[in-house]
MARTILUM-600338 format. One record per residue (C-alpha): residue in three letters; z, y, x; residue number from 0. Coordinates in steps of 0.05 Angstrom, whole numbers, plus 32768, in hexadecimal, padded with zeros to 4 digits. Layout:
{atom ALA; {Z; Y; X}; NUM}
...
***
This chain:
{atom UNK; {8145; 8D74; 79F9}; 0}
{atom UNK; {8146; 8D57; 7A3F}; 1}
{atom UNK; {8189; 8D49; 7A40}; 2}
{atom UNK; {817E; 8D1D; 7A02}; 3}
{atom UNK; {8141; 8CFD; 7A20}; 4}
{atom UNK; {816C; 8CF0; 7A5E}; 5}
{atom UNK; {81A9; 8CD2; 7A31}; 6}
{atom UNK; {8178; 8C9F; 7A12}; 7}
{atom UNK; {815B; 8C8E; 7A54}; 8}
{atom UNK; {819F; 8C77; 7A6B}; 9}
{atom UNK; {81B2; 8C58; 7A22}; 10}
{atom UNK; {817D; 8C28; 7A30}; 11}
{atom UNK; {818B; 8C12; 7A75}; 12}
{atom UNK; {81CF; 8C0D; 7A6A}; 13}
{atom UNK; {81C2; 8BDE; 7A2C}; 14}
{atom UNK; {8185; 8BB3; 7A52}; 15}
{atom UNK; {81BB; 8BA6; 7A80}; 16}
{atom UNK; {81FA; 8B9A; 7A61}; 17}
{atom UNK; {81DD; 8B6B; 7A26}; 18}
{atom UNK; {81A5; 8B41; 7A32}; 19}
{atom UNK; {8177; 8B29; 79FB}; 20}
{atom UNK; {8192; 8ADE; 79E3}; 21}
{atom UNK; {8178; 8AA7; 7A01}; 22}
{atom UNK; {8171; 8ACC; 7A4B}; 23}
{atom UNK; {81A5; 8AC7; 7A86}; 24}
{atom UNK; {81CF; 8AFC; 7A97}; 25}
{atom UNK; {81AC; 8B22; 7AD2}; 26}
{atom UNK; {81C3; 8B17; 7B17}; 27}
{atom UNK; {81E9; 8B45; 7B2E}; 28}
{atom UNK; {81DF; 8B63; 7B71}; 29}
{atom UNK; {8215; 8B7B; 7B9C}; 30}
{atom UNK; {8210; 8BBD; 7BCA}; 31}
{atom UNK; {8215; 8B9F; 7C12}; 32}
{atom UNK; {824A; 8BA9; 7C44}; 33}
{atom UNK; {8245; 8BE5; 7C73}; 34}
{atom UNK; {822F; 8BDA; 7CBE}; 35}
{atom UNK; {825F; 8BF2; 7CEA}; 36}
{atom UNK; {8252; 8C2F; 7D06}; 37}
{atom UNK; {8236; 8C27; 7D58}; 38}
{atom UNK; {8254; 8C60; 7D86}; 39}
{atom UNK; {821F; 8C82; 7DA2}; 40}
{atom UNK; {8203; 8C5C; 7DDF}; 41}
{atom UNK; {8227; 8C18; 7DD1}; 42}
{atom UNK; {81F9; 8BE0; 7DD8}; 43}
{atom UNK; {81F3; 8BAB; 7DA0}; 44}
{atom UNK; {8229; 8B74; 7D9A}; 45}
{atom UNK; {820D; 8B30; 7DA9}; 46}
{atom UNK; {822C; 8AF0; 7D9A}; 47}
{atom UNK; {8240; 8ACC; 7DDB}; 48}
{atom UNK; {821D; 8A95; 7DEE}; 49}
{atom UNK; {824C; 8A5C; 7DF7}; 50}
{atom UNK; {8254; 8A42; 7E3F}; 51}
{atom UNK; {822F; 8A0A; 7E55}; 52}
{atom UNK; {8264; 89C9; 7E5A}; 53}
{atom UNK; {8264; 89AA; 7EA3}; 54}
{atom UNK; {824F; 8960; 7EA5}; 55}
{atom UNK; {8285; 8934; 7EB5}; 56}
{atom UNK; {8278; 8907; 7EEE}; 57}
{atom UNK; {8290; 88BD; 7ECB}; 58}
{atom UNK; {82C4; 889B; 7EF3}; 59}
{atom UNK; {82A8; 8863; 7F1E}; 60}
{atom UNK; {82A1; 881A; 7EFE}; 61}
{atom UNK; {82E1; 87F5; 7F20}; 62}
{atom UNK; {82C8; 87AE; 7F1F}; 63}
{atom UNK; {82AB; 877A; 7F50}; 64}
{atom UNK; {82EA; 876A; 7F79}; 65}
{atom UNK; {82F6; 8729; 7F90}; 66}
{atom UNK; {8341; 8710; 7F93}; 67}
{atom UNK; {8365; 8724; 7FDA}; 68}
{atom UNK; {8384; 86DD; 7FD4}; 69}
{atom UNK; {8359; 869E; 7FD4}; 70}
{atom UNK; {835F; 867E; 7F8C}; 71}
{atom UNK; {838C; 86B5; 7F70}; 72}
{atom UNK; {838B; 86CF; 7F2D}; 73}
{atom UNK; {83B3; 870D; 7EFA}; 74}
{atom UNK; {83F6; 86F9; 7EFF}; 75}
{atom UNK; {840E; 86EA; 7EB7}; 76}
{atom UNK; {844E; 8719; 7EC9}; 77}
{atom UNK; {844F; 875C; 7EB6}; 78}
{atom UNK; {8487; 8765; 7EEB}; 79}
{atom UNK; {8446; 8759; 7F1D}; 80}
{atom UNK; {8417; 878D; 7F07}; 81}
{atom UNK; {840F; 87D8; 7F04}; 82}
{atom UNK; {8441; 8806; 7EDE}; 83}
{atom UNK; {8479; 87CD; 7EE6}; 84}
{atom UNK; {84BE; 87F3; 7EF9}; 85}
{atom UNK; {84DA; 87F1; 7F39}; 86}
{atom UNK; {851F; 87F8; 7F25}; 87}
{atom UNK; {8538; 87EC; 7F75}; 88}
{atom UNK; {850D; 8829; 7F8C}; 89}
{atom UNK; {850E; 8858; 7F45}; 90}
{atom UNK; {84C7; 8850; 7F3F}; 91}
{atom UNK; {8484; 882C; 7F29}; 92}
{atom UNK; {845F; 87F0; 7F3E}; 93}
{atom UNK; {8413; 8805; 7F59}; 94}
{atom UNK; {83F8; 87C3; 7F61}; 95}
{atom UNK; {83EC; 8783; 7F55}; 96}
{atom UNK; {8421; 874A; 7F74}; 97}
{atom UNK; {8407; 8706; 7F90}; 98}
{atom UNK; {844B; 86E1; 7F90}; 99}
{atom UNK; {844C; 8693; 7F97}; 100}
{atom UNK; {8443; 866B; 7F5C}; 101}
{atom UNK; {843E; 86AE; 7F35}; 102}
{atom UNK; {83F0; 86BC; 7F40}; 103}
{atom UNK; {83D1; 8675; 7F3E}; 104}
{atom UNK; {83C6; 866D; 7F89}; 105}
{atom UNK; {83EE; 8650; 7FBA}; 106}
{atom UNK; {8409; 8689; 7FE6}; 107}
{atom UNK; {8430; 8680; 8020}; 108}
{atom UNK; {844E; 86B0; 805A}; 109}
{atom UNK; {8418; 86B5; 808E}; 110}
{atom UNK; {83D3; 86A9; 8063}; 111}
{atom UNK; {8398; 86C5; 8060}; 112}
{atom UNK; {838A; 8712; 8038}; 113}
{atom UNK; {8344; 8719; 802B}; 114}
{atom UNK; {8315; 8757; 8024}; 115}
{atom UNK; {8313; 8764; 7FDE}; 116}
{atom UNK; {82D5; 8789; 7FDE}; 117}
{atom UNK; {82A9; 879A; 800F}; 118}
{atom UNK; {82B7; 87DC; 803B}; 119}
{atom UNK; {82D2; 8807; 8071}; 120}
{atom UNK; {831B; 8801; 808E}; 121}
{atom UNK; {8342; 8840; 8088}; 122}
{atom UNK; {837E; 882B; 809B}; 123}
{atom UNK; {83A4; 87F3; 80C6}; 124}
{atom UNK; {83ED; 87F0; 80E1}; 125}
{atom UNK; {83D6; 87D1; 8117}; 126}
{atom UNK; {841A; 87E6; 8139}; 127}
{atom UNK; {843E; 87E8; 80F9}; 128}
{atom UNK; {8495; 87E8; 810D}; 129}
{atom UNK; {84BD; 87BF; 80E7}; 130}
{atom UNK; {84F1; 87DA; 80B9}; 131}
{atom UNK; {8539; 87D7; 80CA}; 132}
{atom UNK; {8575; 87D0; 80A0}; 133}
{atom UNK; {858F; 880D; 80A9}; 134}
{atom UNK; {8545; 882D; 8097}; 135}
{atom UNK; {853C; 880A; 805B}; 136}
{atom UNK; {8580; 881D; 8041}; 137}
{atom UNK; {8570; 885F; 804B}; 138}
{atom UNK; {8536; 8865; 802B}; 139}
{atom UNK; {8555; 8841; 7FEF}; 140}
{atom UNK; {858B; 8879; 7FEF}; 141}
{atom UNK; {855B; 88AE; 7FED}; 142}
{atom UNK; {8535; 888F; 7FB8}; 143}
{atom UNK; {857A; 8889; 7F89}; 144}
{atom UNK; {8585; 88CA; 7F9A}; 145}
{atom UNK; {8542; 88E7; 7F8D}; 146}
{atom UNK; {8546; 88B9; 7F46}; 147}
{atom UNK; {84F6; 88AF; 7F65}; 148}
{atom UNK; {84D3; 888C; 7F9B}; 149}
{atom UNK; {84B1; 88C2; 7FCB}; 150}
{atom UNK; {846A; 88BA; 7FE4}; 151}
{atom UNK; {8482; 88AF; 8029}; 152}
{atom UNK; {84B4; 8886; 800D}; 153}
{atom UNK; {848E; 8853; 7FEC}; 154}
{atom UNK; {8454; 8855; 8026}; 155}
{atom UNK; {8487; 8837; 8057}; 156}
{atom UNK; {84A6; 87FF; 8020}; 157}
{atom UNK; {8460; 87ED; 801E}; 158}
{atom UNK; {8465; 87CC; 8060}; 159}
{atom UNK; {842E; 87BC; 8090}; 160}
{atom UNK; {83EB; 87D0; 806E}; 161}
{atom UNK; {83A0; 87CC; 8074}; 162}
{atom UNK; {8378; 8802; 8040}; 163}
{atom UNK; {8334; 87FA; 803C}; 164}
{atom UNK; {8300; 882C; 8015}; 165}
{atom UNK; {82C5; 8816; 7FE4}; 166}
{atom UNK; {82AF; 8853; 7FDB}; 167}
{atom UNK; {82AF; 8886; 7F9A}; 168}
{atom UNK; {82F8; 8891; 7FAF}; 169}
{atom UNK; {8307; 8842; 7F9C}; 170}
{atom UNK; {833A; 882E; 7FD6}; 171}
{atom UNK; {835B; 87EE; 7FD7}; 172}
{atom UNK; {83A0; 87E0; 7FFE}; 173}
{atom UNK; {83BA; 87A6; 8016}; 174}
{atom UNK; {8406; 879F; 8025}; 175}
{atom UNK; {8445; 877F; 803B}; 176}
{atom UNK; {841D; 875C; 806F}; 177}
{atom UNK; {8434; 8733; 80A3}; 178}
{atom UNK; {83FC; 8744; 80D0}; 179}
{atom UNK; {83BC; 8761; 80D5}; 180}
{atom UNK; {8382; 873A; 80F2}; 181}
{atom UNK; {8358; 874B; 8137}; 182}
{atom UNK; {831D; 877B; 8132}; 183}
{atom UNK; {8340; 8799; 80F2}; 184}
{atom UNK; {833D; 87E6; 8101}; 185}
{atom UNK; {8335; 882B; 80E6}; 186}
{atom UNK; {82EB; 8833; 80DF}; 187}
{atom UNK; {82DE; 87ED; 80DE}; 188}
{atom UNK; {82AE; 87CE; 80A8}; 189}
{atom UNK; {82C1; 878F; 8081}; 190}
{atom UNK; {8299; 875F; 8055}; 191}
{atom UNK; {82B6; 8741; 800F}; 192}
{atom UNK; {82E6; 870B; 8019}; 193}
{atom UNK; {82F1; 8712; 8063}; 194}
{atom UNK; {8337; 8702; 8082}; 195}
{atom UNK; {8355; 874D; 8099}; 196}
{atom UNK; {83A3; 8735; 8096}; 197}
{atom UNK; {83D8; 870B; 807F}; 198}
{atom UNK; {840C; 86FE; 8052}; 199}
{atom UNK; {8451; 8717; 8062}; 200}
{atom UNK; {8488; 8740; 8046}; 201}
{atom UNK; {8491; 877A; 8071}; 202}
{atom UNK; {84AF; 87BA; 8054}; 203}
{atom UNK; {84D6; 878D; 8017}; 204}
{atom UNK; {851B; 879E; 8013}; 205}
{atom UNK; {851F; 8750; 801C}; 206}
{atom UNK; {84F3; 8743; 8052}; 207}
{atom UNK; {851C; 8766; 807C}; 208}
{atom UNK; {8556; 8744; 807C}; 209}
{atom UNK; {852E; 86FE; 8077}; 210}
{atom UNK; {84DD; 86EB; 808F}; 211}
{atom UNK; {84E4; 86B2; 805B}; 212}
{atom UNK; {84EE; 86DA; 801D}; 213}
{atom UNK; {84BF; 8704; 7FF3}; 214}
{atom UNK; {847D; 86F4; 8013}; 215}
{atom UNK; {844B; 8713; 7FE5}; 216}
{atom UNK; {840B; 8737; 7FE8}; 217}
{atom UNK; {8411; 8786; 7FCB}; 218}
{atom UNK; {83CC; 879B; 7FAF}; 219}
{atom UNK; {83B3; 87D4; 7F9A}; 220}
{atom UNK; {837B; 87F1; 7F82}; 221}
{atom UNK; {8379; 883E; 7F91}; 222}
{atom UNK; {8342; 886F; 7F68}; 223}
{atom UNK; {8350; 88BC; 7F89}; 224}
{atom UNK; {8396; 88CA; 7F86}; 225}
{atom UNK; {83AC; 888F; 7F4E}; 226}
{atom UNK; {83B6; 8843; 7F44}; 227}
{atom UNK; {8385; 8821; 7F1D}; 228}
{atom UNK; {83B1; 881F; 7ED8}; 229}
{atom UNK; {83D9; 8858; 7EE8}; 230}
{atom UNK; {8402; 886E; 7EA7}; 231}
{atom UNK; {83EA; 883B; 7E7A}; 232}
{atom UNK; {83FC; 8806; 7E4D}; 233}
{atom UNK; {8406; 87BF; 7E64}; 234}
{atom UNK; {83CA; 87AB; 7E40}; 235}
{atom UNK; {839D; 87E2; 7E52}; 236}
{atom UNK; {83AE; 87CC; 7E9C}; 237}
{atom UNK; {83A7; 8789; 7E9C}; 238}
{atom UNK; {835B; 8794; 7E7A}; 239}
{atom UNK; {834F; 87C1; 7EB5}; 240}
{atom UNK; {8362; 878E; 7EE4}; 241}
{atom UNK; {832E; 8756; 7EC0}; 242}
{atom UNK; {82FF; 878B; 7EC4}; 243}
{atom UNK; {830A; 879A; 7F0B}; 244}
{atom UNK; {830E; 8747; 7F25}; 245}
{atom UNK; {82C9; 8741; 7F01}; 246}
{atom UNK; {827D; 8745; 7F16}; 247}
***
């Protein structure tokens, strides 16, 4: 007798839950949840890591504000003139900015004035800068073929007679080729916007040292840390840094 009783029972539930009345939705089915993994005895309980808190960049300082270092200069229009150009002579890259004559909208002439592009502290003069021989400069040349580069002490001394002077936030601007550099202008010496701390030559061209007359230029650069403003990118993305850079 109870086993029939207990047949029913199950007859029913069976048919309440296999076919529902018409008219009612099927009931939801509920699905036996997934076993928690077992702990070992005395583990502690995994947490989810918290994810590590992302350093704040310092942002690179605004490069803008410079004056020209030539009176009435402007961008050359030349690509040849501004960062990134080759240097097929050397194997390497251009760093800066070329103020040829009647390439850069002033007049510039062997002998004028270079002026502070910024104001600053002199950290570097070759105030008893030696002239570079022939037979130097053909060996530097040689090693530069033969390197298929230009090495940092290469290019330093094909840079001529210099003046660097430092803006601060690592901006450095460098001033070469000169012919000379002007009294009072030191290491450790501080300098105001558009004053006179050299002069246009051509020291340390492969020209200039054959002939004073040819290749007077002023090299410019404008150093932030260890690169050249520009440094790896397109012509147009240089030249925009530059207008930026010769702006208030």
């Amino acid at each position: 007798m109870v086993a029939l009783i207990a047949a029913a029972a199950v007859a029913v539930v069976v048919g309440v839950v296999g076919a529902p009345s018409d008219g009612e939705d099927p009931p939801v089915k509920v699905g036996r949840p997934s076993p928690t993994p077992a702990s070992s005895p005395g583990s502690k309980p995994q947490l989810s890591p918290t994810p590590a808190a992302t350093p704040t960049a310092t942002p690179p300082p605004v490069i803008r504000g410079f004056r020209f270092p030539i009176e009435g200069a402007c961008i050359p229009a030349e690509d040849d003139l501004i960062p990134n150009a080759p240097r097929e002579y050397r194997f390497g890259v251009h760093e800066g900015v070329d103020f040829y004559p009647g390439r850069a909208c002033a007049t510039i002439e062997r002998g004028m004035p270079v002026l502070a592009a910024k104001t600053g502290i002199v950290i570097r003069a070759d105030v008893d800068y030696k002239d570079i021989t022939q037979e130097e400069m053909d060996g530097l040349l040689a090693r530069s073929a033969q390197e298929g580069s230009t090495a940092p002490e290469v290019l330093d001394r094909l840079r001529g007679r210099q003046v660097w002077i430092d803006h601060g936030d690592g901006v450095v601007t460098r001033y070469c080729h000169l012919l000379s550099i002007e009294p009072g202008i030191a290491e450790g010496v501080a300098v105001e916007v558009g004053q006179v701390v050299a002069r246009v030559g051509n020291s340390g061209t492969p020209e200039g040292v054959s002939d004073p007359n040819m290749e007077n230029h002023l090299h410019f650069e404008i150093r932030v840390g260890d690169s050249f403003l520009g440094q790896g990118l397109s012509v147009a993305e240089t030249r925009r840094l530059l207008e930026v850079a010769f702006s208030l």
